[in-house]
C-alpha positions as CSV (number, residue, x, y, z in Angstrom):
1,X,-4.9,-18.1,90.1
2,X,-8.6,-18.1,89.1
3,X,-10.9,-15.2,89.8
4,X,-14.6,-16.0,90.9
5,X,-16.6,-14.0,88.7
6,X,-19.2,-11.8,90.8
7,X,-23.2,-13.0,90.6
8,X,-26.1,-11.6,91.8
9,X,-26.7,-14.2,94.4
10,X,-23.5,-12.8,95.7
11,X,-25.1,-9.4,96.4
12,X,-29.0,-9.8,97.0
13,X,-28.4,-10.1,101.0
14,X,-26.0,-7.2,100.5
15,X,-29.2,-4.8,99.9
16,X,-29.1,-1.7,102.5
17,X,-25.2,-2.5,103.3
18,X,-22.8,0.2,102.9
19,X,-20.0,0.0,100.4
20,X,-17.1,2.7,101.1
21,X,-15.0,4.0,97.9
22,X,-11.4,4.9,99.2
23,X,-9.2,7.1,97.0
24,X,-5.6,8.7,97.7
25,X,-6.2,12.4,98.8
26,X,-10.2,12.2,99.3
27,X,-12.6,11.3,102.4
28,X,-14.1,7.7,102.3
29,X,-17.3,7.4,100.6
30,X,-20.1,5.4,101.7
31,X,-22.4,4.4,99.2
32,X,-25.4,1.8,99.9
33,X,-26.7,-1.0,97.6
34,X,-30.1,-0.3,96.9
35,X,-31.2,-2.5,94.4
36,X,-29.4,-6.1,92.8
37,X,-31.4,-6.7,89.3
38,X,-30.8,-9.7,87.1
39,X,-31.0,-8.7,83.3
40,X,-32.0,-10.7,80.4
41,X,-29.0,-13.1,79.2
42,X,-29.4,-12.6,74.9
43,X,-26.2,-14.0,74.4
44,X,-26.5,-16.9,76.7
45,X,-23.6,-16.2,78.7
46,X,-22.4,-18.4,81.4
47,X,-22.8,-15.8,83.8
48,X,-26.5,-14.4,84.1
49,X,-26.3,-10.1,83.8
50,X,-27.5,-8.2,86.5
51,X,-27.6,-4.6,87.6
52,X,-26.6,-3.0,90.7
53,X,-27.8,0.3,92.1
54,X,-26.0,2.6,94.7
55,X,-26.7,5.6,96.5
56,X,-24.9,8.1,98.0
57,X,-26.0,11.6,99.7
58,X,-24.5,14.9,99.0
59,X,-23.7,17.8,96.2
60,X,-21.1,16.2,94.5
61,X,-21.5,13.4,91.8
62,X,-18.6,11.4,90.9
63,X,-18.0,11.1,87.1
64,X,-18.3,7.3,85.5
65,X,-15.4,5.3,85.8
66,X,-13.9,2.4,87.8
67,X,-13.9,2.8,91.4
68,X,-12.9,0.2,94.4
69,X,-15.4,-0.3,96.7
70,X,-15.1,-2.2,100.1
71,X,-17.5,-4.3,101.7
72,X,-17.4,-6.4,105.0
73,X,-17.8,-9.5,103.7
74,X,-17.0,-9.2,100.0
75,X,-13.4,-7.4,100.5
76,X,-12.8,-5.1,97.8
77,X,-14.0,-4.9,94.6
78,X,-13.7,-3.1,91.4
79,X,-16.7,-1.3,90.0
80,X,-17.7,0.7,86.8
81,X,-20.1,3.0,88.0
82,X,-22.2,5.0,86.4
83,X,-24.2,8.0,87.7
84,X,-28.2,7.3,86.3
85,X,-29.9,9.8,89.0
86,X,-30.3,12.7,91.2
87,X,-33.2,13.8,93.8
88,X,-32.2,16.2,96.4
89,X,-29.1,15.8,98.0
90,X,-29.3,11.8,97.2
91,X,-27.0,10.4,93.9
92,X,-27.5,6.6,92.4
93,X,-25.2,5.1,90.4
94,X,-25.5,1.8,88.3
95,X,-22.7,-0.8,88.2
96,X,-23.9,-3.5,84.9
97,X,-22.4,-7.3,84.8
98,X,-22.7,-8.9,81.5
């Protein structure tokens, strides 16, 4: 079986969707995609790097690891997400594709 790798193109009309993060034993999580960023390709990869950025309201920040995040269209994917920022009550977290 062959897994498509995931592009950028795949998630720039995606910006302002919700993604929601299901674990055993917690509430759903809904995070939004706020920003798809392609990165510079040094190593000439076959698949261009690209950044995305999603946020989340409330207290809590969720530590950096992989997490599964469902979308509508995209079914569910697997995420290393990283928390980058805090304002308020609103939490962003950066997932990086090299």
């Amino acid at each position: 079986m062959m897994v498509e790798l995931l592009t950028a193109a795949m998630f720039e009309n995606k910006v302002g969707q919700a993604f929601v993060l299901e674990e055993p034993g917690a509430a759903p999580t809904e995070l939004t995609l706020a920003e798809v960023k392609p990165l510079k390709n040094y190593a000439n990869l076959a698949r261009a790097p690209f950044s995305l950025i999603f946020t989340t309201q409330g207290a809590a920040v969720l530590p950096q690891r992989m997490y599964e995040l469902r979308h509508a269209a995209l079914g569910t994917q697997a995420f290393f997400l990283v928390p980058v920022g805090k304002k308020d009550d609103v939490v962003s977290y950066q997932a990086i594709f090299n």
